[in-house]
N, C-alpha and C positions, 0 to 999 in steps of 0.2 A: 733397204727399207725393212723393216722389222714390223709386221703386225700387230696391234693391241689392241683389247677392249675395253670399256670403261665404264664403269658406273658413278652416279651422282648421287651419295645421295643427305641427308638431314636427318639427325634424331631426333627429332618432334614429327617429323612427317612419314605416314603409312607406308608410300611407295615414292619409289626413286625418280629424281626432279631427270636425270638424265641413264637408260638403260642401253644399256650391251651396246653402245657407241663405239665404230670404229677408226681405231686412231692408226697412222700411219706416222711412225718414226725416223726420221731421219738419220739413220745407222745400219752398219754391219756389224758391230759387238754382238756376240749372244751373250755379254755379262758385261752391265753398267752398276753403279753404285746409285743409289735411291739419289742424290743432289745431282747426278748425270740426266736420270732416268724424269726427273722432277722437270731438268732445263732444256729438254728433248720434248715433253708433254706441254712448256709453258712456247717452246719455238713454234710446234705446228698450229697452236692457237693461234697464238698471234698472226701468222702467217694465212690463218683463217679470216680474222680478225678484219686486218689490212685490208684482202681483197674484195670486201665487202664494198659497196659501191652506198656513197652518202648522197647520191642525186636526191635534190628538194622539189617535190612538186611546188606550183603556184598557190595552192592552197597548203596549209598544215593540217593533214588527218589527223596525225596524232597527238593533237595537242601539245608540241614540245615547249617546255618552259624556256622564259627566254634564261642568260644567266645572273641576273640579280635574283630570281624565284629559285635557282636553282639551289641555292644557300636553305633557302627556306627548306623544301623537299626533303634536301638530307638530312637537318639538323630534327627534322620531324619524323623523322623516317617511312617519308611517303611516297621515295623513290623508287621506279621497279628496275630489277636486275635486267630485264630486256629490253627497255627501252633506252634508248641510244642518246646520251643527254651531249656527248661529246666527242666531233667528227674528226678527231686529230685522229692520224695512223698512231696505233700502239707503239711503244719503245722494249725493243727483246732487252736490253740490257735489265731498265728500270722493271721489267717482270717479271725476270729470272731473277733480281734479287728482294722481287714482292715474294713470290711464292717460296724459297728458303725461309726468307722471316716469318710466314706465317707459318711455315710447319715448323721452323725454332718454337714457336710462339702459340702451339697447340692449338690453333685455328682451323684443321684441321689433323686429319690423319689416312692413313694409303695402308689399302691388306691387298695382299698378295693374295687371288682365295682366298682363304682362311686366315690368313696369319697375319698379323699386322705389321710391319716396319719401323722398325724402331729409331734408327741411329741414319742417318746420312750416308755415313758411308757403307753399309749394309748395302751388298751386291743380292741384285737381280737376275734372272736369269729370261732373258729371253731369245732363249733358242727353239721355244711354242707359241702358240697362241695362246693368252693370256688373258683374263679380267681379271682386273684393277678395281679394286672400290677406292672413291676418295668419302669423305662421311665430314660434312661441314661440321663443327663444334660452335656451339652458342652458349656460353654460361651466363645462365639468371638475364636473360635478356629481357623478358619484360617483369620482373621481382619488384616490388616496390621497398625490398627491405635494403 
């Protein structure tokens, strides 16, 4: 198991949605390549994810949309990223090939410290302790042009 730390964060936003989070990887490599180091950060998620527990109270505190409202939410984008609109356990495969596509797809991006990551196969070095920024990308999201 290889220790890591992580930041979350958005360029529109002052300070980081997620700081110095520590992640524990499922590896002995001290050098993976960034699509390794990507499907190693998207497993302990998921793995988080999963063991989450979906028990329903009798009542609904949280006002969950049933899912014919849930079309609405999103298409309006009145969805919050924390609230839990769907109790299916994650799929590692289908997430490990969401998060490749969005870093193809400049949806985000990953610094090593300082330095960003460019290429997929760009080897990492984790034989220290480490912070990771990931930096969500949003282009002209609410622009009217």
């Amino acid at each position: 198991m290889k220790k890591i730390f992580v930041n979350l964060k958005q360029i529109w936003k002052k300070y980081p949605i997620v700081e110095k989070q520590e992640i524990f990887l499922n590896t002995e490599e001290n050098e993976v390549s960034l699509e390794q180091f990507l499907n190693l950060i998207v497993e302990n998620q998921v793995e988080e994810f999963n063991k989450k527990s979906f028990e329903k109270d009798d009542k609904d505190y949280l006002k969950s949309p049933n899912f014919a409202y849930l079309d609405i939410l999103t298409n309006t984008w009145k969805a919050w990223f924390w609230a839990i609109y769907n109790e299916n356990k994650a799929d590692l495969g289908k997430a490990r090939e969401v998060a490749i596509l969005w870093f193809k797809d400049w949806l985000f991006v990953v610094f090593d410290w300082e330095d960003e990551i460019l290429d997929l196969s760009e080897k990492i070095n984790l034989s220290e302790e480490k912070i990771f920024t990931f930096i969500r990308l949003t282009f002209l999201a609410w622009s009217i042009w």
